[in-house]
C-alpha positions as CSV (number, residue, x, y, z in Angstrom):
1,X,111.5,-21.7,191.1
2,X,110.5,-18.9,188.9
3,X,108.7,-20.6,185.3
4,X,110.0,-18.4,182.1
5,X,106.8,-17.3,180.7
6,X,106.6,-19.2,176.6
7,X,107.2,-16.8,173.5
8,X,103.8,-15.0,172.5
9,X,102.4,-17.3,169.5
10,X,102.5,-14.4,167.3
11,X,106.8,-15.0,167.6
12,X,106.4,-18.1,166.2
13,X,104.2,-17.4,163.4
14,X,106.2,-14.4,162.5
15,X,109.3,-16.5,162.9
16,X,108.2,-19.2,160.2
17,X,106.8,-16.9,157.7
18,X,110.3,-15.3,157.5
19,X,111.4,-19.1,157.2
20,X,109.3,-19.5,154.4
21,X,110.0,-16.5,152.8
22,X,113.9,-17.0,152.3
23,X,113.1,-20.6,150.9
24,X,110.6,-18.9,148.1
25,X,113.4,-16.4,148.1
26,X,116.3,-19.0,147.0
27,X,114.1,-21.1,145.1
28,X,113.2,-18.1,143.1
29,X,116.5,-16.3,142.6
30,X,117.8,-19.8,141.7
31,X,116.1,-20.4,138.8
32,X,115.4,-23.6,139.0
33,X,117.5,-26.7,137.6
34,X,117.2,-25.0,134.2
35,X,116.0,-28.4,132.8
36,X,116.3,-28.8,128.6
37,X,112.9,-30.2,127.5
38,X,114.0,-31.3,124.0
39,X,115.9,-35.0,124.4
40,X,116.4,-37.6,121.8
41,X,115.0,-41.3,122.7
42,X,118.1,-43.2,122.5
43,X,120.1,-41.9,125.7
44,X,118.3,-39.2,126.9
45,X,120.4,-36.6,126.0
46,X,119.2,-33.0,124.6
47,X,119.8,-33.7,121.0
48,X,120.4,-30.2,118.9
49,X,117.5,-29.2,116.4
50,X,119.7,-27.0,114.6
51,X,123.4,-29.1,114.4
52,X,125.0,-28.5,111.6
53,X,122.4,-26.3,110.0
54,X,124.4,-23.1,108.5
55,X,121.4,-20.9,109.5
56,X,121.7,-21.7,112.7
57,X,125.5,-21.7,112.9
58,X,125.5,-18.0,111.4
59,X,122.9,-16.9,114.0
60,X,124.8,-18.1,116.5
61,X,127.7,-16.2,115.2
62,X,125.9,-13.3,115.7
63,X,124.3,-13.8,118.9
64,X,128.0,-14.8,120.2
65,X,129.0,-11.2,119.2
66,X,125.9,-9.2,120.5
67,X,125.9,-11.6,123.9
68,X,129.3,-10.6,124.0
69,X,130.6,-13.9,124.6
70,X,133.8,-12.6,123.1
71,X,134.7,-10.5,125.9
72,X,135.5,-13.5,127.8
73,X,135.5,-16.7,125.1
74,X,137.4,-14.2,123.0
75,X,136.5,-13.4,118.9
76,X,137.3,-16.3,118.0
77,X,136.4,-18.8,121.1
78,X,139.7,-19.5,121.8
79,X,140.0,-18.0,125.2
80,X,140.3,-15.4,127.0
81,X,139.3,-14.6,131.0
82,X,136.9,-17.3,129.9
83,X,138.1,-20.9,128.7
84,X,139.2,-22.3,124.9
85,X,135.6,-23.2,123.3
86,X,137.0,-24.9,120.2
87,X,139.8,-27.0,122.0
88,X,140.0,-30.9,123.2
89,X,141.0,-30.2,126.3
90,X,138.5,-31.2,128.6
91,X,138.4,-33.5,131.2
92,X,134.7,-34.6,130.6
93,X,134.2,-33.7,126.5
94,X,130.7,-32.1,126.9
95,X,128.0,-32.7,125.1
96,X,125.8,-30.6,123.1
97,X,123.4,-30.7,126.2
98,X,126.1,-29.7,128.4
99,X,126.8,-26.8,126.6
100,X,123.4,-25.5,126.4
101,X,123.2,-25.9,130.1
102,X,126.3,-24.1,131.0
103,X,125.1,-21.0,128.6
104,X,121.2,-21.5,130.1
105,X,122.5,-21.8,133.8
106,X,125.8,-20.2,133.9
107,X,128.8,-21.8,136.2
108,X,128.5,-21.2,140.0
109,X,131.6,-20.2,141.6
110,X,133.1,-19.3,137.8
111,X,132.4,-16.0,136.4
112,X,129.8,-17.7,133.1
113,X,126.6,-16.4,134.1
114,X,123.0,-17.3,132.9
115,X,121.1,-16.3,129.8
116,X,118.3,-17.7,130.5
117,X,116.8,-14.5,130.9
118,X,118.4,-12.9,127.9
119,X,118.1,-16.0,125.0
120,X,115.2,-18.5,124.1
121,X,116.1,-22.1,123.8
122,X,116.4,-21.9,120.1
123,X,118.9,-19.2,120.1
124,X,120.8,-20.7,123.5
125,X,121.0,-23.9,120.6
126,X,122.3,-21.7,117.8
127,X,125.3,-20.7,119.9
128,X,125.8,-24.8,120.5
129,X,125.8,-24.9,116.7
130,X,128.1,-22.1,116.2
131,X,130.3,-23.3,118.7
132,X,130.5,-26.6,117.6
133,X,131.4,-25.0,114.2
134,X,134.1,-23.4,115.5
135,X,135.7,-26.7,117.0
136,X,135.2,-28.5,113.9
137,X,137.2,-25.9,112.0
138,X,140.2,-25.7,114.1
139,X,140.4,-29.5,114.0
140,X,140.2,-29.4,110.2
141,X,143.1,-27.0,110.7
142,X,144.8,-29.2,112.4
143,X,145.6,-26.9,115.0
């Protein structure tokens, strides 16, 4: 009986640094679980710096504009490709946190991709503010 000769060692080294190089390579391209650093002591939830604050709201107004988050939100976040931002119609209401994830981290398998790269914190919480402006108007409205 005829003994198959081992793979040279070199295969196997060669072998696991490609191994290790596609991990690096998803960790990396994944960004990470885009944790929010800022959370208030009661529930540990991200609490808002800037709710409410019209500064804030009106920079987020902008940013929403110059992201253009209207091309999918629409101009006035009521939907478009992308979902209603000012509506009730949610089957988990989301919290201010869970906004400002979904803008920091995007959606996977939706088309909302991340800003992290594009917006600071602060800003990524001014279009939370403005955002949750916009919902308190239309429910003044009473639409």
């Amino acid at each position: 009986m005829r003994r198959i000769p081992a793979a040279p060692r070199w295969r196997h080294v060669t072998f696991m640094k490609r191994i290790l190089f596609a991990l690096i390579a998803v960790f990396l391209l994944s960004g990470g679980a885009g944790e929010v650093p800022q959370t208030d002591s009661a529930g540990g939830q991200a609490s808002n710096p800037f709710a409410a604050d019209p500064e804030a709201i009106a920079a987020g107004k902008k940013l929403f504009m110059r992201m253009s988050c209207h091309g999918c939100h629409g101009g006035n976040a009521r939907g478009g490709t992308g979902p209603d931002l000012t509506d009730k119609e949610w089957l988990r209401q989301p919290t201010d946190e869970m906004i400002f994830n979904t803008i920091k981290n995007g959606r996977p398998g939706t088309m909302m991709s991340p800003f992290r790269m594009d917006m600071d914190d602060a800003q990524i919480w001014y279009l939370v503010s403005y955002i949750r402006d916009l919902g308190a108007r239309r429910a003044a409205e009473g639409d």
